[in-house]
C-alpha positions in Angstrom: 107.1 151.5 157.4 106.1 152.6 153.8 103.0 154.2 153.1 101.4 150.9 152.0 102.4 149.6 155.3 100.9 152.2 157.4 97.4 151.9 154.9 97.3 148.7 156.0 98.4 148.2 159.1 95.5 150.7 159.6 92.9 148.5 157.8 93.7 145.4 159.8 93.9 147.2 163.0 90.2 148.6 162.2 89.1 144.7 161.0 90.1 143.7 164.3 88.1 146.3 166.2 85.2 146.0 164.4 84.9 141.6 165.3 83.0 141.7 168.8 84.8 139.1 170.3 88.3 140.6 168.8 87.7 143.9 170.2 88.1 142.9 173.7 91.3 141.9 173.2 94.0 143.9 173.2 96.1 143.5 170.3 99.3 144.3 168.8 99.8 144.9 164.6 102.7 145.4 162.7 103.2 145.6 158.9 106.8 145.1 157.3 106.3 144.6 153.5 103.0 143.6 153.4 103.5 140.9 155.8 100.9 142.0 159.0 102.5 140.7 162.5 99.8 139.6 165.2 100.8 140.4 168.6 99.6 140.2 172.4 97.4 138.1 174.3 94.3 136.0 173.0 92.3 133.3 174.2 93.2 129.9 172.6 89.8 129.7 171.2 90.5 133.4 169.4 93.6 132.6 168.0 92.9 131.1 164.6 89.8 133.8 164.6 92.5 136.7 164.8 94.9 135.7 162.4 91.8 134.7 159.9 90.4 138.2 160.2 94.1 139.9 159.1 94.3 137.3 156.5 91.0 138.6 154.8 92.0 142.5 155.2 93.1 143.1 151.2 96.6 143.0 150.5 97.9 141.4 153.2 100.4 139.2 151.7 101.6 136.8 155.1 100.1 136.9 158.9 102.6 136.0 161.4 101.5 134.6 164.5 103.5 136.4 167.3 100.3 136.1 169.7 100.5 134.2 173.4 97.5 132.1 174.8 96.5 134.0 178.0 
Protein backbone atom coordinates (compact mmCIF):
# COMPACT_ATOMS: atom_id res chain seq x y z
CA UNK A 1 0.00 0.00 0.00
CA UNK A 2 1.54 3.44 -1.14
CA UNK A 3 1.35 6.32 0.83
CA UNK A 4 -1.65 7.63 -1.06
CA UNK A 5 -3.25 4.49 -0.20
CA UNK A 6 -2.65 4.47 3.38
CA UNK A 7 -4.01 8.59 3.40
CA UNK A 8 -6.91 7.31 2.21
CA UNK A 9 -7.65 4.35 3.36
CA UNK A 10 -7.45 6.45 6.53
CA UNK A 11 -9.99 9.07 5.39
CA UNK A 12 -12.63 6.55 4.40
CA UNK A 13 -12.14 4.58 7.48
CA UNK A 14 -12.71 7.88 9.63
CA UNK A 15 -16.01 8.85 7.00
CA UNK A 16 -17.32 5.70 8.07
CA UNK A 17 -16.93 6.16 11.79
CA UNK A 18 -18.11 9.41 11.89
CA UNK A 19 -22.01 8.18 10.05
CA UNK A 20 -24.07 7.13 13.24
CA UNK A 21 -25.69 4.34 11.70
CA UNK A 22 -22.15 3.15 9.98
CA UNK A 23 -20.31 3.22 13.15
CA UNK A 24 -22.06 0.36 14.55
CA UNK A 25 -20.96 -1.75 12.12
CA UNK A 26 -18.01 -3.25 11.94
CA UNK A 27 -16.26 -2.76 8.83
CA UNK A 28 -13.46 -3.75 6.79
CA UNK A 29 -11.34 -1.11 4.27
CA UNK A 30 -8.77 -1.67 1.88
CA UNK A 31 -7.10 0.62 -0.66
CA UNK A 32 -5.09 -0.81 -3.74
CA UNK A 33 -4.50 2.04 -6.23
CA UNK A 34 -7.09 4.28 -5.25
CA UNK A 35 -9.68 1.78 -5.59
CA UNK A 36 -11.25 1.52 -1.63
CA UNK A 37 -12.51 -2.22 -0.96
CA UNK A 38 -15.69 -2.46 1.53
CA UNK A 39 -15.59 -5.38 3.59
CA UNK A 40 -17.64 -7.23 6.46
CA UNK A 41 -21.05 -7.41 7.53
CA UNK A 42 -23.96 -4.73 7.03
CA UNK A 43 -27.59 -4.62 7.13
CA UNK A 44 -29.24 -4.77 3.64
CA UNK A 45 -30.70 -1.44 4.34
CA UNK A 46 -26.89 0.01 5.00
CA UNK A 47 -25.40 -1.35 2.15
CA UNK A 48 -25.76 1.27 -0.58
CA UNK A 49 -25.31 3.87 2.58
CA UNK A 50 -21.66 2.36 3.09
CA UNK A 51 -20.47 2.20 -0.24
CA UNK A 52 -22.03 5.93 -0.95
CA UNK A 53 -20.08 7.33 2.00
CA UNK A 54 -16.49 5.79 0.48
CA UNK A 55 -17.56 7.05 -2.81
CA UNK A 56 -17.71 10.80 -1.46
CA UNK A 57 -14.29 10.41 0.61
CA UNK A 58 -11.91 12.64 -2.08
CA UNK A 59 -9.93 10.61 -4.35
CA UNK A 60 -11.40 7.57 -4.19
CA UNK A 61 -11.28 6.42 -7.69
CA UNK A 62 -13.64 2.89 -7.49
CA UNK A 63 -15.59 1.27 -4.28
CA UNK A 64 -15.75 -2.37 -4.51
CA UNK A 65 -18.50 -4.03 -2.80
CA UNK A 66 -16.95 -7.07 -0.90
CA UNK A 67 -19.62 -6.55 1.98
CA UNK A 68 -22.22 -9.56 3.13
CA UNK A 69 -25.87 -8.87 4.23
CA UNK A 70 -25.99 -10.12 7.94
Amino acid sequence: MGFRDMDLNDDVRASLRKDRVLSAFRLDVEVRNGIVYLKGKISAQMKEHAIAVARAVNSVAVVVDQMTIQ
